[in-house]
N, CA, C and O of each residue as an XYZ file, in Angstrom:
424
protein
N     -39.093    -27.786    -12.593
C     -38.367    -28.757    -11.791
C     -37.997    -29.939    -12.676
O     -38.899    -30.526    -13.274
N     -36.709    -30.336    -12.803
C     -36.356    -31.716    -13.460
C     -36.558    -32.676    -12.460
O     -36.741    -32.550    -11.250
N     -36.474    -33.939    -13.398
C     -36.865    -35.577    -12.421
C     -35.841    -35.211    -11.196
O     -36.337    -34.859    -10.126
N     -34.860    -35.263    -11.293
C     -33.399    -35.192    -10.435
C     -33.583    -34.682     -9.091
O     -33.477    -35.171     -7.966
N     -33.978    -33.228     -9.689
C     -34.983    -32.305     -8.616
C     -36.028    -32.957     -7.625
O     -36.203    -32.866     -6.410
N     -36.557    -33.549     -8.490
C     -38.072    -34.085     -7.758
C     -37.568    -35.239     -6.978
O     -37.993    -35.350     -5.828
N     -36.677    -36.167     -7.455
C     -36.001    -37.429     -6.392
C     -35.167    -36.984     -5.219
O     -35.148    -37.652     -4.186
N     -34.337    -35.642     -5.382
C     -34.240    -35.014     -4.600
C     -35.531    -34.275     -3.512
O     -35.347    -34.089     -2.309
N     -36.392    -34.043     -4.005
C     -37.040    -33.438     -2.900
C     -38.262    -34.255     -2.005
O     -38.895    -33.913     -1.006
N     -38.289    -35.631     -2.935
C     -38.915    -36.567     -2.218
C     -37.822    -37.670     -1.349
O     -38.339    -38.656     -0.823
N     -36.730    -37.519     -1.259
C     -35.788    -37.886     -0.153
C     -35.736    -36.716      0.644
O     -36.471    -36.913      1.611
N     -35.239    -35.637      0.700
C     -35.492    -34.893      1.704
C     -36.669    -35.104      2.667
O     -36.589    -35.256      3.886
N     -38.013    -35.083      1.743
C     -39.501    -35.380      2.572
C     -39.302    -36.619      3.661
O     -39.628    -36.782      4.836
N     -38.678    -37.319      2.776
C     -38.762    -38.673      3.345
C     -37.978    -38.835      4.717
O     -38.383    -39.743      5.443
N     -36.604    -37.856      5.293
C     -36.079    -37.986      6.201
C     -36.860    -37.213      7.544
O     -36.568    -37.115      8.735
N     -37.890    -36.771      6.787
C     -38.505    -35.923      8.049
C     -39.713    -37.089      8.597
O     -40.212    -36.866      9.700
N     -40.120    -38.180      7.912
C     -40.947    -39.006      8.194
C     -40.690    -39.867      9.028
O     -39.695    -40.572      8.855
N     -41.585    -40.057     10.250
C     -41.091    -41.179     11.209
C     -41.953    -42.576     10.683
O     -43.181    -42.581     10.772
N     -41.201    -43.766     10.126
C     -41.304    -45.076      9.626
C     -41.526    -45.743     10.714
O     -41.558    -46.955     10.498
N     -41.768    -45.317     12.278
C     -40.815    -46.571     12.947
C     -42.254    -47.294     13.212
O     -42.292    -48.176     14.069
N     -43.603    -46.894     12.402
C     -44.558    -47.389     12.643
C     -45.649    -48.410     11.718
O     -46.744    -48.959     11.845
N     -44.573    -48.257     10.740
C     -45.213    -48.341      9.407
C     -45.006    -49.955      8.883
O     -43.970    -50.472      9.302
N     -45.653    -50.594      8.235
C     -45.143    -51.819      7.982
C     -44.553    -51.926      6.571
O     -44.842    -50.906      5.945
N     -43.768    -52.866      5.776
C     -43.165    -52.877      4.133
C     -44.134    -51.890      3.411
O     -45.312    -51.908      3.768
N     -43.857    -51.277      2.710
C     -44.510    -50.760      1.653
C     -43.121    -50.139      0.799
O     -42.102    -49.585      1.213
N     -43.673    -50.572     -0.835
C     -42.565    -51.028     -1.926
C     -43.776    -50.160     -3.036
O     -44.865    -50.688     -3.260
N     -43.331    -48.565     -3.759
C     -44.339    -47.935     -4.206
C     -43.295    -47.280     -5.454
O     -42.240    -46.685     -5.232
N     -43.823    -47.528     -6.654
C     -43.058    -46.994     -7.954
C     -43.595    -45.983     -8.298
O     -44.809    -46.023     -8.496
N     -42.815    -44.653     -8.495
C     -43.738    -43.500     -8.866
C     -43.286    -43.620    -10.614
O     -42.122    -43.683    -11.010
N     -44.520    -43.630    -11.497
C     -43.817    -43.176    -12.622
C     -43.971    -41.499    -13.270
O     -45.131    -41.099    -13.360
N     -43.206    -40.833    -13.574
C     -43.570    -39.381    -14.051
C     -43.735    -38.856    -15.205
O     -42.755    -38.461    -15.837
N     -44.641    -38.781    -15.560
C     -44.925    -38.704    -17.369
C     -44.655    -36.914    -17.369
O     -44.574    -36.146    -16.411
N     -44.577    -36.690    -18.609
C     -44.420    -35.441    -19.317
C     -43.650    -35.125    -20.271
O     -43.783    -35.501    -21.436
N     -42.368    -34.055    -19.627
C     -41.764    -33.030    -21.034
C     -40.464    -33.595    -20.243
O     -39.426    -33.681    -20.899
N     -40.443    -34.106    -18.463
C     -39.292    -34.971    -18.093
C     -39.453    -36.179    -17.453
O     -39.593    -36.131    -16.231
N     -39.463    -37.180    -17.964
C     -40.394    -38.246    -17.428
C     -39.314    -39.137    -16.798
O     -38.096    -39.140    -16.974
N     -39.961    -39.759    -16.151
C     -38.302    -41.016    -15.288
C     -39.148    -41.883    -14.375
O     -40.376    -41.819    -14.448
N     -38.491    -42.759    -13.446
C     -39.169    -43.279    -12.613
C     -38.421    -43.722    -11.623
O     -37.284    -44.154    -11.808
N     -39.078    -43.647    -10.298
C     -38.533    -44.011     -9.273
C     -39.160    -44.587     -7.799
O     -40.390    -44.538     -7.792
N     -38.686    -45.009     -6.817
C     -39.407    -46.024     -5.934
C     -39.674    -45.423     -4.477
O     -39.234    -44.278     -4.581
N     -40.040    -45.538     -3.491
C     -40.319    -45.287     -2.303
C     -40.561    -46.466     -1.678
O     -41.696    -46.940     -1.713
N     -39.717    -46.990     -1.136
C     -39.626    -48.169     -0.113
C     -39.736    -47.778      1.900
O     -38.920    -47.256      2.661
N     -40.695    -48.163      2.055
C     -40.735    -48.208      3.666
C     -40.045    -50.103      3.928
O     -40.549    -51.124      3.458
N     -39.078    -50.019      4.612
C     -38.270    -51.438      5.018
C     -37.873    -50.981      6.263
O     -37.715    -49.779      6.474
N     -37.649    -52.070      7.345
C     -37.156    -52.003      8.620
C     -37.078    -51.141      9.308
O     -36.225    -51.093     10.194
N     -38.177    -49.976      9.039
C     -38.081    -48.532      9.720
C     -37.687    -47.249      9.220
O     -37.964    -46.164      9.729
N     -36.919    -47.489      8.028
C     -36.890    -46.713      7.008
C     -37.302    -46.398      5.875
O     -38.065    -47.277      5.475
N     -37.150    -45.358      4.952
C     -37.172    -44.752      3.970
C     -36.619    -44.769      2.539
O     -36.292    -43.597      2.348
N     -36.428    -45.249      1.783
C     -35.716    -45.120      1.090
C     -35.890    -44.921     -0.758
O     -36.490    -45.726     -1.470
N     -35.326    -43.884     -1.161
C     -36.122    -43.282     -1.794
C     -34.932    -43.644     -3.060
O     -33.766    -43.651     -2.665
N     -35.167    -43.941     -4.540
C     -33.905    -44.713     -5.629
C     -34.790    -44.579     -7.084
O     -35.817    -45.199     -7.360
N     -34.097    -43.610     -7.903
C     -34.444    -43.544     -8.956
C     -34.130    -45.042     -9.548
O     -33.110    -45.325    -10.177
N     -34.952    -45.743     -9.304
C     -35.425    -47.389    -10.433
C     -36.272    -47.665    -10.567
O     -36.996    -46.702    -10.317
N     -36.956    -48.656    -10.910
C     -37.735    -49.289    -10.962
C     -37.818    -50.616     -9.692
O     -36.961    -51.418     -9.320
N     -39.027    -50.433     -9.335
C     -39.203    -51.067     -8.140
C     -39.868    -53.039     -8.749
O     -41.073    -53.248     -8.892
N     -38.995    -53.962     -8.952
C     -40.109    -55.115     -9.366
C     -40.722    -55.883     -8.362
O     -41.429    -56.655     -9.010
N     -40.860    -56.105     -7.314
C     -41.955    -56.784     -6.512
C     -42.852    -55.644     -5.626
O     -43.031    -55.787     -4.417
N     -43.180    -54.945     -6.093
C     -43.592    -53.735     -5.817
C     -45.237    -53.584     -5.298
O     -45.977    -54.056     -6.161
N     -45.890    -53.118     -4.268
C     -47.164    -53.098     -4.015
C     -48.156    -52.049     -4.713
O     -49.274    -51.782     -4.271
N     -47.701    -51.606     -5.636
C     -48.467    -50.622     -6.387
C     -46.987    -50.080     -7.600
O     -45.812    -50.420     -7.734
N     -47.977    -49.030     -8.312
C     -47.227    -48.097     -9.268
C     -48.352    -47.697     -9.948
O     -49.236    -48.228    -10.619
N     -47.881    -45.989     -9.357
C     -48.375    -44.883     -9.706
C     -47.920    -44.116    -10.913
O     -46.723    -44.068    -11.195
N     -48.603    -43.669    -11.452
C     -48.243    -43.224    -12.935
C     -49.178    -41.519    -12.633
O     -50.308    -41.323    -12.186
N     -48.047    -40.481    -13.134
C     -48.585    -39.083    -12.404
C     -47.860    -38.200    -13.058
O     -46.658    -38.342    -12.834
N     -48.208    -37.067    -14.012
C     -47.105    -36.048    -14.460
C     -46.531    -34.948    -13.372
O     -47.368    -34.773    -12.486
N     -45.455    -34.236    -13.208
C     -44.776    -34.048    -12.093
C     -45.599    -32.840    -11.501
O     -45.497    -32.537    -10.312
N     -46.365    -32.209    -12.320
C     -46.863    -30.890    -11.878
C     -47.773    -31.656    -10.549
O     -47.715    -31.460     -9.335
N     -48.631    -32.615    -11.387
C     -49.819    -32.986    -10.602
C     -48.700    -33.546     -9.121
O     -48.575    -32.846     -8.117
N     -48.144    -34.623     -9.263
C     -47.286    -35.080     -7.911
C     -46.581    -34.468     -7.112
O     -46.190    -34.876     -6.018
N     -46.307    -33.117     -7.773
C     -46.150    -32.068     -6.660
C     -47.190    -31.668     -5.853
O     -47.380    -31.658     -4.637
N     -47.725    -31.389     -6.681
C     -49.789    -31.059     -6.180
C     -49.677    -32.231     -4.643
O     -49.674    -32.016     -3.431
N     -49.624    -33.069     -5.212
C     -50.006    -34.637     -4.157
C     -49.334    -34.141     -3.042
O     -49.955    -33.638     -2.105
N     -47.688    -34.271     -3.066
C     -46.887    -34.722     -2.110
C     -46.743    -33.050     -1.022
O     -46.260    -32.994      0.109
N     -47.398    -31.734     -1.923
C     -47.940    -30.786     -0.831
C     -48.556    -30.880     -0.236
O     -48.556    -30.229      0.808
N     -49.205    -31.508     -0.459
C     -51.114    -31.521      0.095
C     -51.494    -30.833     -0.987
O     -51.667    -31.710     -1.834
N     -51.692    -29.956     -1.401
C     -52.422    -29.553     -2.841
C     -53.372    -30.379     -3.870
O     -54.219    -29.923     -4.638
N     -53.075    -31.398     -3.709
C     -54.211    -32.334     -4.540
C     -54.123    -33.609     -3.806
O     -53.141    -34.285     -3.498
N     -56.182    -33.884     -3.468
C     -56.464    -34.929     -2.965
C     -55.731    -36.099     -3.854
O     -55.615    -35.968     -5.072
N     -55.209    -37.336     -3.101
C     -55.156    -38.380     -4.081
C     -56.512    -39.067     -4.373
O     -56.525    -39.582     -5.491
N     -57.587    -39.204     -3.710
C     -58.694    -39.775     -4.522
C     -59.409    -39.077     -5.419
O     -60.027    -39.453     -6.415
N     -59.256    -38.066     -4.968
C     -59.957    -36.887     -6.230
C     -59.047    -36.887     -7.478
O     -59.550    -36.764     -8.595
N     -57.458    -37.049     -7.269
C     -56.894    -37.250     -8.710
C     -56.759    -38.485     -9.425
O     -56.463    -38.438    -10.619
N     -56.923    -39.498     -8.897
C     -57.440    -41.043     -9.049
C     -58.752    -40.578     -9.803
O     -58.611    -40.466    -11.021
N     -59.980    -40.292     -9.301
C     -61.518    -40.582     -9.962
C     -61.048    -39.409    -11.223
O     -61.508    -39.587    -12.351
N     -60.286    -38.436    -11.008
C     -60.466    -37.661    -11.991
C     -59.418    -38.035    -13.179
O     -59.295    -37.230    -14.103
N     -58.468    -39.544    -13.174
C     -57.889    -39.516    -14.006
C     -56.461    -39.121    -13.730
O     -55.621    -39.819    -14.299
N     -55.984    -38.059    -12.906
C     -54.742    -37.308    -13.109
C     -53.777    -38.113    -12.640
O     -52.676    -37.681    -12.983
N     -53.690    -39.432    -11.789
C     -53.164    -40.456    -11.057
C     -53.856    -41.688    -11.723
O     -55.062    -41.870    -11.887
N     -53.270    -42.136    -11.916
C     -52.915    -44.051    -11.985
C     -52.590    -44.543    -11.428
O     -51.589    -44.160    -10.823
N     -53.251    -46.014    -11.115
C     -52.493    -46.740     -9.976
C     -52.673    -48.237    -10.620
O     -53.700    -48.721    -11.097
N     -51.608    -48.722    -10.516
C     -51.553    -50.139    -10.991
C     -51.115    -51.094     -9.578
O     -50.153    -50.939     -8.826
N     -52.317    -52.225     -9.540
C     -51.728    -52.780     -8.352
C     -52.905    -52.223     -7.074
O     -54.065    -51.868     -7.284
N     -52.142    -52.284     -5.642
C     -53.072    -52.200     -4.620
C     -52.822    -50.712     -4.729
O     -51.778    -50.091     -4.931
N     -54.522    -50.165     -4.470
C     -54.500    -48.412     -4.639
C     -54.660    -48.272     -2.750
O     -54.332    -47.206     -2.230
N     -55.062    -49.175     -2.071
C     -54.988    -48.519     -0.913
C     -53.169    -48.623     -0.181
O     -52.854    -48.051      0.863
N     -52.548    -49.171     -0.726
C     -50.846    -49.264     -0.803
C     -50.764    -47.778     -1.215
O     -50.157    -46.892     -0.613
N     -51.517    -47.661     -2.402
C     -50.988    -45.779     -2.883
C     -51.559    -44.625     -2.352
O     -51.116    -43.487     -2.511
N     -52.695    -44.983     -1.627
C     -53.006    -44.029     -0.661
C     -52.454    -43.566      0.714
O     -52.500    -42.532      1.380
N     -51.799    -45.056      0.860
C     -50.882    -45.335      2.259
C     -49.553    -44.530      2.069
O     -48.948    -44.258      3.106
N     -49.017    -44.111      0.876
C     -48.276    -43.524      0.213
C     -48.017    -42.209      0.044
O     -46.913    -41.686      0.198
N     -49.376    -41.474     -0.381
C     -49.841    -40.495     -0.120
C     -49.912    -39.699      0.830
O     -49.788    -38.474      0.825
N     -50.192    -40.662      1.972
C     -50.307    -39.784      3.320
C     -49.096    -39.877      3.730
O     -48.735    -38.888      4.369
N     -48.421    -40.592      3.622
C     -46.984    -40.532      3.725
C     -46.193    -39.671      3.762
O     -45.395    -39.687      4.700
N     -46.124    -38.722      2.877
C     -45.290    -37.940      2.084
C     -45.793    -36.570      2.000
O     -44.969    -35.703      1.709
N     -47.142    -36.190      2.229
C     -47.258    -35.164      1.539
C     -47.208    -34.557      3.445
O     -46.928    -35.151      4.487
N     -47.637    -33.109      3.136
C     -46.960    -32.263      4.078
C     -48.071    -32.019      5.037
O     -47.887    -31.311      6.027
């Protein structure tokens, strides 16, 4: 899967998610590897919105190679288990990236 791919398939995720409950959350994924890039997940006014940039007033940023963040955003890998084990980074508030987590994955 390229980055492109993956921003693609975390907007798709994202339209199936109901926001209308959720309060701001501003979350930078970064993707290390062999295709690395970065991009944001914003919950605002009820929506979603998902933008290959860089996020700067941001409540976290996650740092994750894409295999593993696929893992995540299936359900396939706990996020605290890939946090203690290293495979996730979180810079910033980690319960913002857990809030994140459950977010998204399936």
């Amino acid at each position: 899967m390229t980055f492109n791919e993956l921003v693609t398939k975390v907007r798709t995720m994202a339209q199936a998610v109901d926001a209308s409950n959720r309060d701001f959350l501003a979350v930078q994924i970064n993707i290390t590897g062999k295709d690395p890039g970065v991009f944001y997940v914003e919950v605002k006014d009820h929506r979603i919105n998902v933008e290959p940039y860089e996020y700067i007033d941001r409540n976290c940023a996650i740092t994750i190679n894409m295999t593993n963040f696929n893992k995540l955003i299936d359900g396939k890998l706990d996020p605290v288990l890939a946090f203690t084990t290293g495979k996730l980074k979180v810079e910033g508030d980690a319960g913002k990236a857990l809030e994140f987590a459950n977010l998204l994955k399936k």
